[in-house]
N, C-alpha and C positions, 0 to 999 in steps of 0.2 A: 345599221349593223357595221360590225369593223372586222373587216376580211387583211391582216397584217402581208406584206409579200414578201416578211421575209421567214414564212412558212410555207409548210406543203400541207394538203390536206386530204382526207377519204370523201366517200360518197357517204358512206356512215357520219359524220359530219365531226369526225377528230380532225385536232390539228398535230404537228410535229413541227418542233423546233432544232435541229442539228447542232452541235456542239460538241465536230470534233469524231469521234468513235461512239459520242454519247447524242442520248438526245430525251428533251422532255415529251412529255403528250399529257393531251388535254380535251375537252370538247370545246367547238367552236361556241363564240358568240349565237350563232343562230342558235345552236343546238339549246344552248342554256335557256336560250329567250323563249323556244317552243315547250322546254322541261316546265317550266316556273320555277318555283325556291327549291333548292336541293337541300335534304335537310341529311344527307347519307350518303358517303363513297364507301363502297365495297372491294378493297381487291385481296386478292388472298393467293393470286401468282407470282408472288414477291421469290426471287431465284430460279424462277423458271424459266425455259427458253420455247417461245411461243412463236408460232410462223404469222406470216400476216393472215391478218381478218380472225383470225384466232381470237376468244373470246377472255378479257385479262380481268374484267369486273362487272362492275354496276354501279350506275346513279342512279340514286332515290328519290325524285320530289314531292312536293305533298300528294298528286295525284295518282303518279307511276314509278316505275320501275323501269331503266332500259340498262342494255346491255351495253358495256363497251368493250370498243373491237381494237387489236393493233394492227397500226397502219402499215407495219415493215416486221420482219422477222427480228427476233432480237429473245435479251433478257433481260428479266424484269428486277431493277434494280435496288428500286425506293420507290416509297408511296409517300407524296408530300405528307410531310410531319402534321402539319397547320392544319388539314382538312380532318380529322377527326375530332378538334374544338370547333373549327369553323370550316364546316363544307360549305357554308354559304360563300364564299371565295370563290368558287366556280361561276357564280352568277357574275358577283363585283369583279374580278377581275381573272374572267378565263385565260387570258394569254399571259398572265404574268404570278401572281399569288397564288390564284386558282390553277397551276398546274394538278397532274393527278399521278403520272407516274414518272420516271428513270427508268431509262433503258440503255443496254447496249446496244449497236445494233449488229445483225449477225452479217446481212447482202445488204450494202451501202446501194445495190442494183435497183432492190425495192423502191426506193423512192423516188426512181424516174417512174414509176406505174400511179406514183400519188399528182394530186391536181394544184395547179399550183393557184395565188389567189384571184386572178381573173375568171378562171372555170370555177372554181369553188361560188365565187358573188354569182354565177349566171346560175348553179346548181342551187344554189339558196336562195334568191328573188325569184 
């Protein structure tokens, strides 16, 4: 599994990348490895401003349905373009292609309550 450290992550198993006022989000490596093939992102909070743990979408895999959550208060920006020809991107490559949304974010404060990737690797093994 590849736990990057220059993210933060949830207990719900998203990660967050910073960049600035902005920042992407995504599901972790584990998360994806437990999903299997995701054939489906759903979000439909695009301009909205959601608190954290607030509920922004869904991923589909062939088996399930889960919900994802955000990790920091913020709004919701953009939904990667790419994932609706290929969600399979989430799988290949979650922390980079495989993003899933843009956000603003609203309390930069938030993300000291997120885990950074040594507790994230002990929370996922």
């Amino acid at each position: 599994m590849n736990f990057p450290d220059n993210l933060k992550y949830t207990h719900e198993h998203e990660w967050i990348r910073v960049e600035g006022e902005e920042a992407l989000v995504g599901i972790t490596d584990y998360a994806q490895h437990e999903l299997g093939d995701v054939v489906f992102v759903d979000v439909d909070t695009v301009g909205e401003s959601l608190s954290a743990r607030d509920r922004f979408g869904t991923v589909e895999a062939v088996k399930t349905v889960s919900d994802l959550f955000m990790p920091v208060s913020g709004t919701v920006l953009e939904v990667n373009p790419e994932l609706d020809a290929s969600p399979e991107l989430v799988n290949k490559e979650p922390y980079d292609g495989g993003w899933i949304i843009r956000i603003k974010i609203a309390d930069a404060g938030d993300l000291e309550t997120l885990l950074d990737s040594d507790a994230y690797r002990a929370l996922a093994e």
